[in-house]
C-alpha positions as CSV (number, residue, x, y, z in Angstrom):
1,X,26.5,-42.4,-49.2
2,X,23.7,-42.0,-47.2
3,X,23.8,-40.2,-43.4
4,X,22.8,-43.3,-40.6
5,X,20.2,-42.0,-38.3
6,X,22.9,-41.7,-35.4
7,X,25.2,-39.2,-37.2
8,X,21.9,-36.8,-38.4
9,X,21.3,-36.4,-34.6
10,X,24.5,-35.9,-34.0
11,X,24.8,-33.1,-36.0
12,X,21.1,-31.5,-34.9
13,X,22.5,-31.9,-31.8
14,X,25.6,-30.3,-32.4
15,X,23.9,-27.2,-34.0
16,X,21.3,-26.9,-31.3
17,X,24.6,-26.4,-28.8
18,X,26.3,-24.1,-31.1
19,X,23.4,-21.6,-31.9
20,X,22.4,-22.1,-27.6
21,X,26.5,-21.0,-27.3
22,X,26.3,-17.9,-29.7
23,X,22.8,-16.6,-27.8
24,X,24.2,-16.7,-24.9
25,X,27.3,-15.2,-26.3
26,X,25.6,-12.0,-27.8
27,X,23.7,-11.3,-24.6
28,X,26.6,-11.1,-22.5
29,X,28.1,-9.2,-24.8
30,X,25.7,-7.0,-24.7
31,X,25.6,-6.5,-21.0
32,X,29.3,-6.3,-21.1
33,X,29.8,-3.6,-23.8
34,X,26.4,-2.1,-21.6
35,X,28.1,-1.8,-18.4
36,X,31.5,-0.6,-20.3
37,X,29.8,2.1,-21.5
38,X,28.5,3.1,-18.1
39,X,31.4,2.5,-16.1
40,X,33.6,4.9,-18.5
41,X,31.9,7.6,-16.9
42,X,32.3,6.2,-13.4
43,X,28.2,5.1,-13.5
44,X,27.1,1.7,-11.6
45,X,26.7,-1.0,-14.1
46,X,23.1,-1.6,-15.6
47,X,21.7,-4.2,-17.3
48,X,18.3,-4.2,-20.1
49,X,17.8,-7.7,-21.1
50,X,17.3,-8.0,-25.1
51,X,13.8,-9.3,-25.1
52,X,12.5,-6.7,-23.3
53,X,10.9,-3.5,-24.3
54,X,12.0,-0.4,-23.4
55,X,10.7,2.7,-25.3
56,X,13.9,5.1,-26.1
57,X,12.3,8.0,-24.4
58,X,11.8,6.3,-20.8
59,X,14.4,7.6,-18.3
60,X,16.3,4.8,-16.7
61,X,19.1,5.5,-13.6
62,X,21.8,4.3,-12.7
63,X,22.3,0.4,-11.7
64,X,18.8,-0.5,-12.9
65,X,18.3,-4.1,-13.9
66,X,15.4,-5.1,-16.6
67,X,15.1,-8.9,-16.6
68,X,13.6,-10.8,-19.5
69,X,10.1,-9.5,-21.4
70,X,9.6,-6.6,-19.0
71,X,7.9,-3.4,-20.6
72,X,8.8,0.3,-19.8
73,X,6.8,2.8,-21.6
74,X,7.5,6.0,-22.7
75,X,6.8,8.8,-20.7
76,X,8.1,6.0,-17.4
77,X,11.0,7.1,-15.4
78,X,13.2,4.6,-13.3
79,X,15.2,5.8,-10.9
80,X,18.7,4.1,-9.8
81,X,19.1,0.6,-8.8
82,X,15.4,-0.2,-9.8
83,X,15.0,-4.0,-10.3
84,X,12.6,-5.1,-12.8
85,X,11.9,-9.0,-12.3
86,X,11.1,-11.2,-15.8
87,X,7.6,-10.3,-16.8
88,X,7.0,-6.9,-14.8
89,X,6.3,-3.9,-16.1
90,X,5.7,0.0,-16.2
91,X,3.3,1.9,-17.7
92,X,1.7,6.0,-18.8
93,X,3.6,8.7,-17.1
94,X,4.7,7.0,-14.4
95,X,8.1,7.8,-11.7
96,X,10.1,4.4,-9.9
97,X,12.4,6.4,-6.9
98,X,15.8,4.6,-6.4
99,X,15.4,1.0,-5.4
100,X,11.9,-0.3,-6.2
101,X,11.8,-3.6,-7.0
102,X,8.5,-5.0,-9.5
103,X,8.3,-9.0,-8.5
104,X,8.2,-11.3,-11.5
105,X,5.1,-12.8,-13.6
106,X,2.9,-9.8,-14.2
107,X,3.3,-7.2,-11.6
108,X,2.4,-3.5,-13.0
109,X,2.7,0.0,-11.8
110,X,1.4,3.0,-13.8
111,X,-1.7,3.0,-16.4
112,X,-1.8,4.6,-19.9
113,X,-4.5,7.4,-19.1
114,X,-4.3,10.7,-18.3
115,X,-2.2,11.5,-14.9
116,X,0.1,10.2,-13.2
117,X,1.8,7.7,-10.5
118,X,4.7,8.7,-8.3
119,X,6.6,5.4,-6.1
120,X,8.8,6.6,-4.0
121,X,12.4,4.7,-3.2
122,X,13.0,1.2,-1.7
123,X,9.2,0.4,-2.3
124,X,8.6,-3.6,-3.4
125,X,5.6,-4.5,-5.8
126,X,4.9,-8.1,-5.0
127,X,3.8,-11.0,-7.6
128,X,0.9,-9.9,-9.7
129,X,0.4,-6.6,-8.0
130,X,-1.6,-3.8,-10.2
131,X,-0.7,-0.7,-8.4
132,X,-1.6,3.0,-10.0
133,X,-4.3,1.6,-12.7
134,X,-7.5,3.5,-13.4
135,X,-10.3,3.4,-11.0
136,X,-13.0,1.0,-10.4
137,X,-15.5,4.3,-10.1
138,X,-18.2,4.6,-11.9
139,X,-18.3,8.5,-11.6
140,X,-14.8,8.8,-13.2
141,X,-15.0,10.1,-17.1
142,X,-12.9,9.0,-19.5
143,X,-9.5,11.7,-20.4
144,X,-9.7,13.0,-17.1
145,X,-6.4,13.2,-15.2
146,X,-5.7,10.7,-12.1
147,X,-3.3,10.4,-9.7
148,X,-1.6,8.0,-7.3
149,X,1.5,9.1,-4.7
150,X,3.2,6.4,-2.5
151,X,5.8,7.1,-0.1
152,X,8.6,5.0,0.5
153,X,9.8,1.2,2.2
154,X,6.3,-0.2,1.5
155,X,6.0,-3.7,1.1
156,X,2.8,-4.0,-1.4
157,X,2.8,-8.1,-1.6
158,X,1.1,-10.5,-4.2
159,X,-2.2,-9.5,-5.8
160,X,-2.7,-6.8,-4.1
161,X,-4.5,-3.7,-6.0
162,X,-4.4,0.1,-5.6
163,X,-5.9,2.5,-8.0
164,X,-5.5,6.2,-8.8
165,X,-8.2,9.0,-8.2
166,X,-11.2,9.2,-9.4
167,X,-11.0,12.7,-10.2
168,X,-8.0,15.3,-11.2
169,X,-8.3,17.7,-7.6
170,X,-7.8,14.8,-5.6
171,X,-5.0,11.9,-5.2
172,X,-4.8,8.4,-3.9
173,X,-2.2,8.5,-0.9
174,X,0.0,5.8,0.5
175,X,2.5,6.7,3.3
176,X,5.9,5.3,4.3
177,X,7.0,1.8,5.9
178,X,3.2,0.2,5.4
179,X,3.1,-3.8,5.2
180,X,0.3,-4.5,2.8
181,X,-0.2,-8.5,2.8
182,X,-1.5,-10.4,-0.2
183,X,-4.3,-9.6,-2.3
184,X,-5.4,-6.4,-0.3
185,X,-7.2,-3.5,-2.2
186,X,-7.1,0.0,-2.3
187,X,-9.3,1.9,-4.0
188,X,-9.7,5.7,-5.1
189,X,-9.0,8.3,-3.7
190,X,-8.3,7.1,0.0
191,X,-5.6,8.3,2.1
192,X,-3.6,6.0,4.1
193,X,-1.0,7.0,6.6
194,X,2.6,5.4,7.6
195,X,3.1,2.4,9.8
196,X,0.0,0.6,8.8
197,X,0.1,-3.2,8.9
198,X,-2.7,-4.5,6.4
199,X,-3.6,-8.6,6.9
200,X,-4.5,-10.5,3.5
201,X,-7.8,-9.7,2.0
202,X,-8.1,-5.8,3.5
203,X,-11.0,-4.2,1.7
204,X,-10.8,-0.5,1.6
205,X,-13.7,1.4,-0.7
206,X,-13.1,4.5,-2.1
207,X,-12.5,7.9,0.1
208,X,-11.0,6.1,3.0
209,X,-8.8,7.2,5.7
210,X,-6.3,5.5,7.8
211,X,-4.4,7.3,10.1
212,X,-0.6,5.8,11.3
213,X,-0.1,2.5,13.2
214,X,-3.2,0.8,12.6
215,X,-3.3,-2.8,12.2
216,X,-6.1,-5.4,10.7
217,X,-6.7,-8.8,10.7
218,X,-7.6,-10.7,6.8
219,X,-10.8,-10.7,5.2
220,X,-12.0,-7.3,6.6
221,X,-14.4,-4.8,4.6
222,X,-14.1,-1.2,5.2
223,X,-16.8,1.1,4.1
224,X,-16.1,4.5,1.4
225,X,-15.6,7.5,3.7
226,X,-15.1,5.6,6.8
227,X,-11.8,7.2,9.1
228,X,-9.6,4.4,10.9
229,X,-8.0,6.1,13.7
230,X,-4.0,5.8,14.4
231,X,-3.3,2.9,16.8
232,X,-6.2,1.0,16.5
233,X,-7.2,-2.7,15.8
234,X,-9.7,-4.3,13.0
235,X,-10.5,-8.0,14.3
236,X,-10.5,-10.6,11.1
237,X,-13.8,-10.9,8.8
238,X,-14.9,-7.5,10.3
239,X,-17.4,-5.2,8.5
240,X,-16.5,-1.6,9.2
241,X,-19.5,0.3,7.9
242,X,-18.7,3.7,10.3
243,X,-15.8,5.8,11.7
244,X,-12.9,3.4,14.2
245,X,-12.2,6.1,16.9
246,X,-8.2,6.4,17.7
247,X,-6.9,3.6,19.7
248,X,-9.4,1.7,19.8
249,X,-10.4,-1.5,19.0
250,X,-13.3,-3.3,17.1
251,X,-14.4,-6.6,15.2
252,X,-17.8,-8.0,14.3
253,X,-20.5,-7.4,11.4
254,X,-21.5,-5.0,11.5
255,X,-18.0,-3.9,13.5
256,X,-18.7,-3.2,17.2
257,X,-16.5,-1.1,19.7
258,X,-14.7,-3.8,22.0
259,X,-12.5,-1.6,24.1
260,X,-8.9,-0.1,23.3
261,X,-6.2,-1.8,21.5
262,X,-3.9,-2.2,24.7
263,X,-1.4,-4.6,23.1
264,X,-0.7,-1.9,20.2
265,X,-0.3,1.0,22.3
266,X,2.4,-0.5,24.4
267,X,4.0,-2.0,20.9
268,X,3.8,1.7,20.3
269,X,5.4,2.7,23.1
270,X,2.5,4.8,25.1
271,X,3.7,4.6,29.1
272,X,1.8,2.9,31.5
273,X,0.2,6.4,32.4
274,X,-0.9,7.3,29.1
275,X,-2.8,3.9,29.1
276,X,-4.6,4.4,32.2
277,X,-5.8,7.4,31.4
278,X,-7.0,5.9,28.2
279,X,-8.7,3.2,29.8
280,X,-10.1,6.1,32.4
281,X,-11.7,8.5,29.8
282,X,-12.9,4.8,27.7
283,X,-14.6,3.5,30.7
284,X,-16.7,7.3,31.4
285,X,-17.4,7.9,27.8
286,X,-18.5,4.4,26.6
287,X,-19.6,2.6,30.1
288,X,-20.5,5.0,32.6
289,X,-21.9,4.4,35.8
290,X,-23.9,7.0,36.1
291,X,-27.1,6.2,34.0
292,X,-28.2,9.6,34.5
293,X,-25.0,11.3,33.0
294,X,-26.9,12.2,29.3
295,X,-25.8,10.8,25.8
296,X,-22.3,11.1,24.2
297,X,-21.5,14.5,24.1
298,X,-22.2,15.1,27.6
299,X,-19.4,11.9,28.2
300,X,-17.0,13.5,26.1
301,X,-17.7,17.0,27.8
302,X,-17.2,15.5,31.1
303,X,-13.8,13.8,30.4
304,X,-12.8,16.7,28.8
305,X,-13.8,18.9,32.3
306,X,-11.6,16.1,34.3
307,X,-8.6,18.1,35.5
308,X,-6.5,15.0,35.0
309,X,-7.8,13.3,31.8
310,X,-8.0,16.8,30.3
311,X,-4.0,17.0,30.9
312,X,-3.1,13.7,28.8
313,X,-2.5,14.4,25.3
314,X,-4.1,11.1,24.6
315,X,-6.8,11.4,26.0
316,X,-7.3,14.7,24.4
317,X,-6.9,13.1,20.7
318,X,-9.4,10.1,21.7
319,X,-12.1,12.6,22.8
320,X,-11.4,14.8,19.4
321,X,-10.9,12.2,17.2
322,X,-14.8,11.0,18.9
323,X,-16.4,14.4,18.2
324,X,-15.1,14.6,14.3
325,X,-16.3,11.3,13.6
326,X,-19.8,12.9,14.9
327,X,-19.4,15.8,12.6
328,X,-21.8,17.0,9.6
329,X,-21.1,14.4,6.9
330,X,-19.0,12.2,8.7
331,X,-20.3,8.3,9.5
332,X,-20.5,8.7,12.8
333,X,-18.5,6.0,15.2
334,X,-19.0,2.1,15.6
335,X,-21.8,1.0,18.0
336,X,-20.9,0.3,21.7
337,X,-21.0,-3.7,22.8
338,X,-22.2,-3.0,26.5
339,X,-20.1,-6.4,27.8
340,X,-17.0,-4.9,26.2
341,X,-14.0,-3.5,28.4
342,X,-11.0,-2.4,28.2
């Protein structure tokens, strides 16, 4: 007799629930018989979901968790507790420290090319992020080695980019506890220190420097070889085509000098007489009163004769941090707005 229509769905149905059952069956069997194996030996649970792909040779730690078609490649190495969200992945010769975390739908640390990239521990890689991929350098030749080193407890958000060297005797540096907002993008070879808060839509070109505790607004441009001094602020939609002396601050295209960054140095706990020494040796080396006084270097010279000012560490890194950003091959420092104070 022939099935009625009802009882053929019921069965489809049926089977569709009974295959759904046994899937689900089989992978928690395989995470169970997984973390058996590990906790035999007294080793934190870990978990490699079965549709990703993880080459046999990559080292994986202890507690690490690979979520659904993730990618680890060969020569990778994950330290413990890593947590690789569905759809991340690692790539070329490439080291996680304990605790990194690689945010879901496409982020990507490492690169298959010669080199290599080192992430230290407790590090997240936000949505989308491309961090340690070959450089956007013209002048770099194909084979040669590259490298990228990140410190550790950065927070590298959404669709933000960072590439390796652009040649084997140098390295693209990233510091400890930096806060690099969405869509932000490091290029080769630049150095950037701890501390540093990044807005959305920072810009830095290749070979730049920035020192600890800076801080800039979104959409700013930074010039290659440009040095951002520690404690010092970038206003938003700035173009920063020369040197950002230490604690200072400056916004505008092209970026103009607009006094010191007050509200970061007492964020970063600088006393009351460190600042007014600051705003001292500001006021006689960028507004003097005394037309006659000469150009920069006799400013400097004179702050740096001041039996006071000369006393106040500070004071003493401003002035220096001045004169190498007037050094042979150096930018030189962003132009002076004469209604500007501090």
């Amino acid at each position: 007799m022939a099935t009625s229509p009802l009882i053929a769905r019921r069965q489809v149905a049926v089977g569709l629930l009974r295959a759904l059952s046994l899937r689900r069956l089989s992978t928690l069997n395989y995470a169970s018989d997984f973390s058996k194996d590990d906790n035999a030996d007294g080793i934190s649970p870990s978990f490699i979901h079965p549709s990703s792909v993880v080459h046999p040779n990559a080292m994986i730690g202890q507690g690490v968790s690979i979520g659904p078609f993730c990618s680890v490649g060969s020569s990778a190495t994950l330290g413990n507790n890593c947590i690789l969200h569905p759809g991340s992945h690692v790539f070329g010769n490439t080291e996680l420290g304990d605790k990194c975390i690689l945010m879901s739908s496409g982020a990507v640390v490492g690169d298959d090319i010669p080199g290599k990239t080192i992430i230290g521990c407790n590090n997240l890689i936000g949505h989308h992020a491309v961090v340690g991929l070959k450089c956007q350098d013209m002048k770099y030749k194909s084979g040669n080695e590259c490298f990228l080193q990140v410190g550790d407890n950065n927070e590298i958000r959404e669709h933000v980019s960072i590439h390796r060297s652009s040649k084997p005797c140098d390295t693209t540096v990233i510091g400890d506890n930096n806060l690099i907002m969405g869509a932000c993008h490091i290029a080769h070879d630049c150095k950037v220190g701890s501390n540093n808060i990044f807005a959305n839509n920072t810009l830095l070109a290749g070979h730049v420097l920035v020192e600890d505790h800076a801080h800039t607004a979104g959409a700013i441009v930074v010039h290659q070889f440009c040095h951002i001094g520690s404690f010092c602020f970038i206003g938003g939609g700035s173009v920063v085509s020369q040197d950002v002396p230490k604690y200072t601050m400056v916004a505008g295209d092209r970026a103009e000098l607009r006094g010191l960054n007050l509200e970061g140095l007492r964020r970063g706990g600088f006393s009351v007489t460190e600042i007014r020494s600051l705003r001292a040796a500001y006021r006689k080396i960028f507004m003097p009163t005394n037309a006659n006084i000469g150009g920069i270097e006799a400013r400097l010279a004179e702050v740096e004769c001041d039996e006071e000012l000369s006393l106040i560490p500070a004071v003493v890194s401003l002035v220096k941090s001045i004169r190498d950003s007037l050094g042979e091959n150096r930018r030189g420092i962003c132009k002076f707005r004469s209604w500007s104070f501090s």
